[in-house]
C-alpha positions as CSV (number, residue, x, y, z in Angstrom):
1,X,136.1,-51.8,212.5
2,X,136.9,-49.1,214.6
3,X,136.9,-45.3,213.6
4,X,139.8,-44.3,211.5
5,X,138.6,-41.4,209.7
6,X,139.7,-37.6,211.4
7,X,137.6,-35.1,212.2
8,X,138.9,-32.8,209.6
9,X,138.1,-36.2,206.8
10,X,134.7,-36.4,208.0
11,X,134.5,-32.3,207.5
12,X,135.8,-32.9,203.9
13,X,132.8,-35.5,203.2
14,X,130.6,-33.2,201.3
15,X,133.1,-32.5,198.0
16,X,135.1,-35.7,198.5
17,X,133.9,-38.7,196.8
18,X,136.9,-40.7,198.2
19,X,134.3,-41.0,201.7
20,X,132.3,-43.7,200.1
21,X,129.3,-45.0,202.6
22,X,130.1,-48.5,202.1
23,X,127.6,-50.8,204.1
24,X,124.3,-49.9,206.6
25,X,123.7,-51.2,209.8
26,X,119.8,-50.5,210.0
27,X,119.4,-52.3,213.4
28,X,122.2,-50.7,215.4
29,X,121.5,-46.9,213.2
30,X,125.3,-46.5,211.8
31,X,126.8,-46.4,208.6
32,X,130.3,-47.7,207.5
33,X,132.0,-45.1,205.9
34,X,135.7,-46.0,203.8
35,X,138.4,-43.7,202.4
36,X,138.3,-45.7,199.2
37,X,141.3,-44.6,196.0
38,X,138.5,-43.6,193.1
39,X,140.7,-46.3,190.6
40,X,139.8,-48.9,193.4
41,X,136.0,-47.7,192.7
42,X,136.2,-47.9,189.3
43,X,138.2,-50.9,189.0
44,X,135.9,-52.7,191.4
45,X,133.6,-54.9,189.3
46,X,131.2,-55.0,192.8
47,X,131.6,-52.3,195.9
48,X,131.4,-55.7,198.2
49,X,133.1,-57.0,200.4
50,X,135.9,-57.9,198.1
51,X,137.4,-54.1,198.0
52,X,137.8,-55.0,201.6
53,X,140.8,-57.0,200.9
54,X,142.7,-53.8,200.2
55,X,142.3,-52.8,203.8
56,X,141.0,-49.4,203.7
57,X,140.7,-46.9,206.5
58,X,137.4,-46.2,207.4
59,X,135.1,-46.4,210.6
60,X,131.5,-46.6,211.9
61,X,129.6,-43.4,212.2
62,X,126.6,-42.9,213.4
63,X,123.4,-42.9,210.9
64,X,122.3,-39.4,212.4
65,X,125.6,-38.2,212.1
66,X,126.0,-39.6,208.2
67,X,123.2,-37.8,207.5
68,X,123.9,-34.1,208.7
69,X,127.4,-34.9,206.3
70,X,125.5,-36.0,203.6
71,X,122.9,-33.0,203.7
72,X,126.1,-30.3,203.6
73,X,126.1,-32.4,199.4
74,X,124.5,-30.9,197.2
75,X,121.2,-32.2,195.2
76,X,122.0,-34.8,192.9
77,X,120.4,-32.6,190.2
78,X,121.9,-34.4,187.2
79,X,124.5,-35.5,188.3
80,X,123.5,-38.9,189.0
81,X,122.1,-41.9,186.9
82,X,121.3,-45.1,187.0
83,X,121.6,-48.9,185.4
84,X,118.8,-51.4,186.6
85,X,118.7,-55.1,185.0
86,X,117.4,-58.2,186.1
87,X,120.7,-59.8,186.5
88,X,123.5,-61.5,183.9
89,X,122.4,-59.3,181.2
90,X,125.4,-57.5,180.5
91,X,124.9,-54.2,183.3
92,X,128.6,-54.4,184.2
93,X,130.0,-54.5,181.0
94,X,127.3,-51.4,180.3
95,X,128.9,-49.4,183.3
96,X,132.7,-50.4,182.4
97,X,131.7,-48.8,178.7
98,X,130.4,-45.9,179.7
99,X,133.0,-45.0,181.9
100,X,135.6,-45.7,179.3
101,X,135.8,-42.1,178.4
102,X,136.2,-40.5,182.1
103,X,133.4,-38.7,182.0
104,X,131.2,-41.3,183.7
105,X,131.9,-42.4,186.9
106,X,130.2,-46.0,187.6
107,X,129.7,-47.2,191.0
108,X,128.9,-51.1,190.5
109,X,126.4,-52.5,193.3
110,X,126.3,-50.3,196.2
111,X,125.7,-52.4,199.0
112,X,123.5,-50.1,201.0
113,X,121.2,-50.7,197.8
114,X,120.6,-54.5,199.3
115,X,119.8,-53.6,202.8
116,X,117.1,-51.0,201.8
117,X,115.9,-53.3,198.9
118,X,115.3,-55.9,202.7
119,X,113.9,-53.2,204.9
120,X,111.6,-52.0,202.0
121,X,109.4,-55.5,202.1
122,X,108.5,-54.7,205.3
123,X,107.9,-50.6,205.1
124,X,104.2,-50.2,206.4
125,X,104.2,-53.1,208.1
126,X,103.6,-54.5,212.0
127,X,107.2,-55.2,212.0
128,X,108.3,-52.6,209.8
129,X,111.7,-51.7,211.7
130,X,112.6,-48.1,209.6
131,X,109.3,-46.4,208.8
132,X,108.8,-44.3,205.8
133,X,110.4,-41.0,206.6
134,X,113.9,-42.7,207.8
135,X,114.0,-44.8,205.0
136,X,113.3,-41.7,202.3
137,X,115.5,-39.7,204.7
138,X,118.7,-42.4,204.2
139,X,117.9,-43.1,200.5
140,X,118.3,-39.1,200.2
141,X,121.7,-39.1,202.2
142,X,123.0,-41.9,199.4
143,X,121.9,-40.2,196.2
144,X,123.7,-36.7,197.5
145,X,126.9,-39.1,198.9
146,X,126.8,-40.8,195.4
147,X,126.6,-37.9,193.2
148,X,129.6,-35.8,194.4
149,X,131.8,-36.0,190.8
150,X,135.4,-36.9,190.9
151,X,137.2,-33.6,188.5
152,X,135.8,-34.7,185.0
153,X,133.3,-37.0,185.6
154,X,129.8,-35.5,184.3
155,X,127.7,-38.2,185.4
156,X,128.0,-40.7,188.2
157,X,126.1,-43.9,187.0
158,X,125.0,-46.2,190.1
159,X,124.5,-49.5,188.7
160,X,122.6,-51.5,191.0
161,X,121.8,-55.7,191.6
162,X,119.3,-56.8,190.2
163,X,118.0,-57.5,193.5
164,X,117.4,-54.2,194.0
165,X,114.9,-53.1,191.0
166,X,112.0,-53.0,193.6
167,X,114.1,-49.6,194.8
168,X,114.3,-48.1,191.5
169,X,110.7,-46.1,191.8
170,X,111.9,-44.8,194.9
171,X,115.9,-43.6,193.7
172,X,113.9,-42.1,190.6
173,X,111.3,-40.1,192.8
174,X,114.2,-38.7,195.2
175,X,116.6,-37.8,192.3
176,X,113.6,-36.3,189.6
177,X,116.5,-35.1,187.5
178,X,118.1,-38.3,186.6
179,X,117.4,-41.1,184.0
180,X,118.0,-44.5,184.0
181,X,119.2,-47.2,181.7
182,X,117.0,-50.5,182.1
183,X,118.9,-53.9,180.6
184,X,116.9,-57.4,179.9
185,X,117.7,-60.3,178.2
186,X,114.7,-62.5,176.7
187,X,113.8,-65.5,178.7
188,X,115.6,-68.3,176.9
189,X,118.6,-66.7,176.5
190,X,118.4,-65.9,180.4
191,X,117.6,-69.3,181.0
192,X,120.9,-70.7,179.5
193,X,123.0,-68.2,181.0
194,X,121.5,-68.6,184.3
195,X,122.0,-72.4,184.4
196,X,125.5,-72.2,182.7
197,X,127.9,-72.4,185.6
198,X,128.3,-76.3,187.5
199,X,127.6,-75.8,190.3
200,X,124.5,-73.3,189.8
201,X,124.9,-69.7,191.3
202,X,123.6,-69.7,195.2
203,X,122.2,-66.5,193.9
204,X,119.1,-67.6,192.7
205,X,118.4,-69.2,195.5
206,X,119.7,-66.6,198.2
207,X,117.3,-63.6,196.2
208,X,114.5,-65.6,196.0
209,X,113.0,-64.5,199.2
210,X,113.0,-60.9,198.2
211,X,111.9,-61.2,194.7
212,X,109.4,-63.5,195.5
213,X,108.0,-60.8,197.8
214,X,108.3,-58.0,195.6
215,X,106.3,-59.8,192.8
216,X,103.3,-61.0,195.0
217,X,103.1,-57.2,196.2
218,X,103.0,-56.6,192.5
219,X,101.0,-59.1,190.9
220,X,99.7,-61.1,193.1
221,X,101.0,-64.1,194.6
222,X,102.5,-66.8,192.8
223,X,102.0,-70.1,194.5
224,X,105.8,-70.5,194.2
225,X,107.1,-72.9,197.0
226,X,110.9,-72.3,196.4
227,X,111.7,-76.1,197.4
228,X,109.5,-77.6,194.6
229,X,111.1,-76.0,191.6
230,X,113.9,-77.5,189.4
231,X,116.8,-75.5,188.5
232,X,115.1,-74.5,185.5
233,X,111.6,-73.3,187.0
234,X,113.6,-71.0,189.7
235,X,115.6,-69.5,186.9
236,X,111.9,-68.5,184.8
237,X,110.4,-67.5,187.8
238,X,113.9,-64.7,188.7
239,X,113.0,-63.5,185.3
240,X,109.4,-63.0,185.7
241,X,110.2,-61.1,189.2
242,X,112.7,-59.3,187.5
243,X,111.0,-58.5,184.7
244,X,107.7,-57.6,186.1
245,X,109.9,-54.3,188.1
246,X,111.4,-53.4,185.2
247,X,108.5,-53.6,183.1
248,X,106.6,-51.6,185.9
249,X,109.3,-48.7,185.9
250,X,109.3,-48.4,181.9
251,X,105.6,-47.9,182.5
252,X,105.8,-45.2,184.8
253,X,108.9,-43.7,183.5
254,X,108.9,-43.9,179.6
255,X,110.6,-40.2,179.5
256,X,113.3,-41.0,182.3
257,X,114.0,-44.8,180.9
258,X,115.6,-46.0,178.2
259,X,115.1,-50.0,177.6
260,X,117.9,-52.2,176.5
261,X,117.9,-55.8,175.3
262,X,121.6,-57.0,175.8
263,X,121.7,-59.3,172.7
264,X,120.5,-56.0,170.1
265,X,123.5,-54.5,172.2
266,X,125.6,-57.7,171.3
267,X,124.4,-57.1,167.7
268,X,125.2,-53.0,167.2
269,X,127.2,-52.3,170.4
270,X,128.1,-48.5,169.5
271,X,124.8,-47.8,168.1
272,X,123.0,-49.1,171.3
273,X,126.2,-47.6,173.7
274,X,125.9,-43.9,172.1
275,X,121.7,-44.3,172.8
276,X,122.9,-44.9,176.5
277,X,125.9,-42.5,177.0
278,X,123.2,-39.6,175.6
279,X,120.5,-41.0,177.6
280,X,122.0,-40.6,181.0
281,X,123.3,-37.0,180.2
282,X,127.2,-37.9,178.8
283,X,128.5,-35.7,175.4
284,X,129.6,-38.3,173.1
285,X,129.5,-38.9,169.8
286,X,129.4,-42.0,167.5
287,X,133.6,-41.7,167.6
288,X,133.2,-42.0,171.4
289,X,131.1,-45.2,171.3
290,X,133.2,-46.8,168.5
291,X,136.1,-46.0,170.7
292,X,134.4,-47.5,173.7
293,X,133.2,-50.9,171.6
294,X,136.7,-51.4,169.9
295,X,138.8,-51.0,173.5
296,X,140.1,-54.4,175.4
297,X,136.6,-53.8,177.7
298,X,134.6,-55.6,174.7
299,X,136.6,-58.7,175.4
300,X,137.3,-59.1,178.9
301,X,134.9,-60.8,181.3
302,X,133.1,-57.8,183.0
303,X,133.2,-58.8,186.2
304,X,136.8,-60.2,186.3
305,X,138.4,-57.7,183.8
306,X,141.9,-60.2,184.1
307,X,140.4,-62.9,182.2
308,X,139.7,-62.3,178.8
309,X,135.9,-63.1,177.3
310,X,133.8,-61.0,174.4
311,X,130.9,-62.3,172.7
312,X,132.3,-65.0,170.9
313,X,133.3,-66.7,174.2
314,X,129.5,-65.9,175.0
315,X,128.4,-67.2,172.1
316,X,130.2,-70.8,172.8
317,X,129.2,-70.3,176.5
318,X,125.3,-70.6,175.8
319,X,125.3,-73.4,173.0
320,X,126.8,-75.6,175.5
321,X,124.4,-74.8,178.2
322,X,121.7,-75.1,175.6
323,X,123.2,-78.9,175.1
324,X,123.0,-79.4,178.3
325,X,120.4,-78.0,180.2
326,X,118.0,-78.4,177.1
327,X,115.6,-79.9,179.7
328,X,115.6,-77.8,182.1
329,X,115.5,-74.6,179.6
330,X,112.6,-76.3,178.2
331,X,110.7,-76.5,182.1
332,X,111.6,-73.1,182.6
333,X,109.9,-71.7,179.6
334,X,106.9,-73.7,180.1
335,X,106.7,-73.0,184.1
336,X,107.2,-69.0,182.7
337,X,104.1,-69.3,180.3
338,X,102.0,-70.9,182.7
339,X,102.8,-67.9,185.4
340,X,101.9,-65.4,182.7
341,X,98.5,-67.0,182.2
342,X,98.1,-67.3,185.7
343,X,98.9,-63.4,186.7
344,X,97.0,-61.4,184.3
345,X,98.9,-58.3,185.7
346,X,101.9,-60.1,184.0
347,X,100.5,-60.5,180.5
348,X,102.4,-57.6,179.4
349,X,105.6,-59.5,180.2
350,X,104.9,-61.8,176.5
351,X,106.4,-59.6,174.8
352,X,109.6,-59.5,176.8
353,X,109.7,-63.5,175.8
């Protein structure tokens, strides 16, 4: 894609959100930047390549460039927060709700997020291509690009994939003013979600890589070989990588986080919502979350708002899986108790079971 953005749009970049940094290219040192409608933000269910199909104009700039524009931003002071999960838990639904009111802005999977969540495995490194100070230096010029406000919007709330949660010490560190919402799910409902769809999601395998990683840089390493483990094993062992970075951040961060199981959600949604809105800085009150919880977003499918499911389509979703993947939920939870005995860095994980 060739440059289409003017001199005078670039100028503009520093109060207009519309200039979305889109993508990275590490390797070549350029950014993708996109003059992206806000409602084609906030409809997006994932800033991927899917808002793509819309054709927006946009360009390449160069990284040094992006980040002289980015530095004209101001701080992200508290402007910004932050979902992190460990992935089909419920975090898109989360960010849909709390921007129901207008006052929270969510943008869903950033896709820079991914490429630093790659070149952070190898930071310190022999091969380590970005070294520490470009890599703060870039996650800086995102948090300021992310937290300019459309008019009304108090908070801009950066939900990022779950395979990304390795990140989350470093967004926190470089943004010291915001606070972050941290979504699980207990293993065995995890388990029959992840191994719901037919065919599986090539997610699990695709992330594997980096989790894997992550969690040996943690804990330890695993012994996982990827190629031995049954649907069920590699589902237990994304939740135990997932789990162990969100666990670590809650321990690090117990003023800045606020932890949330997705089936207590389920069970009081505007209770749990008006914790969250509050948490990350938005003024509601218990009318705003009822009026949140009782909207159509409740019962559509998150991440395809035109087809309709809530949690009684959930509900049916997981007792079939539970039918029948009841073997391979039952490998999973036994390959996940045999990891925690293994990793005694992990042991604080049981209670998360």
């Amino acid at each position: 894609m060739t440059s289409q953005l003017s001199s005078d749009r670039l100028t503009a970049f520093a109060s207009d959100p519309r200039l979305y940094p889109y993508s990275l290219d590490l390797a070549s040192r350029r950014v993708l930047l996109l003059d992206l409608p806000l409602e084609a933000m906030d409809e997006a269910s994932f800033l991927d390549e899917r808002v793509l199909q819309s054709r927006p104009s946009g360009g390449w700039t160069g990284e040094d460039g992006f980040l002289a524009l980015a530095m004209q931003a101001r701080e992200p002071g508290e402007a910004l927060g932050f979902i992190f999960h460990m992935g089909h838990c419920g975090s898109t639904l989360l960010a849909r709700l709390l921007g129901h009111r207008g006052d929270g802005f969510a943008l869903k999977e950033p896709l820079p997020l991914r490429e630093l969540a790659e070149a952070a495995l190898d930071l310190d490194t022999a091969w380590d291509g970005i070294g520490s100070e470009r890599f703060g230096a870039i996650v800086q010029a995102l948090l300021r690009s992310w937290a300019r406000r459309p008019d009304g919007v108090e908070r801009v709330i950066v939900k990022a994939t779950s395979l990304t949660s390795g990140l989350a010490p470093d967004l926190l560190s470089a943004a010291p003013q915001s606070r972050a919402l941290v979504l699980r799910l207990r293993l065995e409902p995890y388990l029959a979600t992840l191994l719901a769809p037919q065919p599986l999601s090539g997610d699990l395998t695709a992330g594997a890589r980096v989790r894997f990683r992550r969690l040996a840089s943690a804990a330890g390493d695993p012994g996982w070989r990827l190629h031995a483990l049954s649907p069920g094993e590699l589902a237990a062992a994304t939740w135990i990588a997932e789990a162990a970075s969100l666990a670590a951040l809650i321990g690090t961060e117990p003023d800045r986080t606020l932890a949330l199981d997705f089936e207590e959600f389920l069970a009081e949604p505007a209770a749990r919502l008006l914790d969250a809105a509050r948490h990350v800085g938005l003024g509601w009150d218990e009318a705003a979350a009822e009026a949140a919880v009782e909207s159509s977003i409740m019962h559509r499918y998150a991440k395809a708002p035109e087809h309709g499911f809530g949690p009684q389509e959930r509900a049916r979703v997981l007792a079939d899986s539970r039918a029948r993947n009841a073997e391979e939920i039952a490998k999973g939870q036994a390959f996940a108790g045999a990891a925690l005995d293994r990793l005694p860095r992990l042991s604080g994980l049981r209670d998360w079971l």
